[in-house]
Every structure is written in structure tokens, then in C-alpha cells.
N, C-alpha and C positions, 0 to 999 in steps of 0.2 A: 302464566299470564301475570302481568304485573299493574295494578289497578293505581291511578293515579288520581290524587284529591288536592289541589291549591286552597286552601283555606285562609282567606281572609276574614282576620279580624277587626273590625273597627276599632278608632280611638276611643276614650273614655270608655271602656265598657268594665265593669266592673263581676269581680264571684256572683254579686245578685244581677247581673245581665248577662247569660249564657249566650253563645250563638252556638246554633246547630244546622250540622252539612251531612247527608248521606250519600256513603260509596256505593252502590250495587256491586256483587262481585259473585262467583258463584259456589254452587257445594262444592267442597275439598278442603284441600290441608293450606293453610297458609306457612310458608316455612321461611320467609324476611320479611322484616316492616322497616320501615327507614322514614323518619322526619327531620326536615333539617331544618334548623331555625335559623335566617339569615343574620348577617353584621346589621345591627340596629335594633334587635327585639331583646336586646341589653336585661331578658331575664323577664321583661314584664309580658310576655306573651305566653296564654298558658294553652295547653290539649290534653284531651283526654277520650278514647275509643272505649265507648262500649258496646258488645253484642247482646241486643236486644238489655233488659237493665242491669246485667252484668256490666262489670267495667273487665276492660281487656288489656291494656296497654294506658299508663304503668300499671303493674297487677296490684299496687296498695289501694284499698277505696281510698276514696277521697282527695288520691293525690291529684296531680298533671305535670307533664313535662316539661319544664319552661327553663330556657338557655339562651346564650348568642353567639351567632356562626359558628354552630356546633352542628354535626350532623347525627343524630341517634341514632346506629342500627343494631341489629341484631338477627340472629336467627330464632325461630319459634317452631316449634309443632303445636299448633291451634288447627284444632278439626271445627270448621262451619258445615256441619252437617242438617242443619234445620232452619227452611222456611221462617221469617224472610231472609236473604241470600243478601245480608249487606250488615256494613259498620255504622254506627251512628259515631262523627266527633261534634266534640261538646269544646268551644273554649273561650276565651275571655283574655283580655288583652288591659291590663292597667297603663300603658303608655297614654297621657292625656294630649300628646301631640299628635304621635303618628300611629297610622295604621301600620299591621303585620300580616306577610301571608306566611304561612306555614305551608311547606310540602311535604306530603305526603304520601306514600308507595307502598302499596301491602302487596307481596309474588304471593300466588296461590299453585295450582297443582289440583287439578281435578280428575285425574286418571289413577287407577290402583297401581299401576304400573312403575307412575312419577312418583305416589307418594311413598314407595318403596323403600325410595331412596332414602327417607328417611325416618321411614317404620319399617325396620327392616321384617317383622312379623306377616307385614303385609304380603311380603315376597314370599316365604316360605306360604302361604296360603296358595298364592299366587300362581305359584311350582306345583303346588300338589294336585291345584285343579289342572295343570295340564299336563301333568301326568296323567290323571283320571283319562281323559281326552283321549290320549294318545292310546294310553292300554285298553280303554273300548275302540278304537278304531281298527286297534291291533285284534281286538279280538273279532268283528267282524270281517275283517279278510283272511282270516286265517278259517271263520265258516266256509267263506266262498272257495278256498281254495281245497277245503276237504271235500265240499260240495262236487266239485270237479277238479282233484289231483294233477293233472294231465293234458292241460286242454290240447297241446298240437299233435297228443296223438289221435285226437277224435278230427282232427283237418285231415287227414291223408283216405 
């Protein structure tokens, strides 16, 4: 799933005038975030993601991402594994002329399956329970069959 946020900042907004937008997204792994900041936010447009009051994205406190027609990506292993199931961004924009939107994209991954891919621990977990699976199933018809060895000689 790939969750998308436009975040417009207004002109004049200053560090002591925050704007804040929330993503709803759900439990799993996020594994790409990508913000791109268009030709014209000449650096004065800032963001900053945090989960719950963690900051997340950049990982230094205090910072924010602020560039022009640049696009930020990356890969990540971020588990959102707890309630509420969503990003908070935070940003602020010094341009005294013009507004900025910022896009925004975090891909998540809510299956043990998908996030395998890139915990690979997950998979060997993964493996073993259906191993389990298989050698109980294995071992129930192999009851049945001790149970009754034979069956088409009991048709005749």
C-alpha cells in the first residue's frame, strides 16, 4: 500500500508557526518514504514526520527536510506496530511570498509474508510454522491410514 499526503504550507509561516496534517495508514512495516519538494520551495519549505512524539523522518530531533525540486527517497524498515495507526507531519514554510505543497508517499506492507521481504527472520519464522502445519497434517492421515491400512480390500 502506498499512502499519499500533499501538504500545503502557507506563506509567511514561521519555526513558531507549525502546520500539522495526519496520514492514517496501517499496522506493518513501512519500507519507502519519498517527499519531493517542487522548483520554487528554493529551501524555504520545511517537514518533519513524527510517530506519535517520536520524530521519524529525518531521524536527527530537531531537524526537517527542506530542498528545491529535489525528490527525497529512501528505503526504511519502520515497524508501526501500535495504535494510532498513522504519521503526524509538522512543517513550516519561510517563503513570505508563495505557498508550497510538499508530496508525500510512505509504501507500508501489512502482511508477515510481504514484510519478509525485507526481514528476512520473519520468513524463516514463517517457514517453520508451516512446517509445523504440514507435519501435523502429515501426521493425522497417516492415523487414518493405520486406522484402516487397506480400504479397497474391505469393498470387495
Amino acid at each position: 500500500m502506498i499512502y499519499a499526503l500533499d501538504f500545503l504550507l502557507e506563506k509567511q509561516a514561521t519555526p513558531a508557526i507549525v502546520e500539522h496534517q495526519t496520514l492514517k495508514v496501517t499496522k506493518g512495516l513501512v519500507y519507502k518514504v519519498e517527499f519531493h519538494f517542487p522548483p520554487g520551495c528554493a529551501g524555504l519549505a520545511h517537514l518533519a514526520v513524527f510517530d506519535g512524539g517520536h520524530q521519524v523522518w529525518p531521524s536527527s530531533p530537531g531537524e526537517t527536510f527542506h530542498t528545491d525540486n529535489f525528490n527525497i527517497s529512501f528505503e526504511d524498515v519502520y515497524m508501526k506496530l501500535a495504535a494510532p495507526y498513522q504519521f503526524d507531519f509538522y512543517g513550516y514554510n519561510e517563503d513570505t511570498l508563495w505557498p508550497h505543497t510538499v508530496y508525500c508517499r510512505i509504501a507500508m506492507v501489512s502482511k508477515d509474508i510481504f514484510m519478509a521481504r525485507w526481514l528476512p527472520t520473519l520468513a524463516y519464522d514463517h517457514f517453520i510454522k508451516l512446517m509445523r502445519e504440514e507435519q501435523k497434517m502429515q501426521e493425522e492421515r497417516r492415523k487414518e491410514i493405520l486406522a484402516e491400512p487397506f480400504p479397497w480390500l474391505l469393498e470387495k
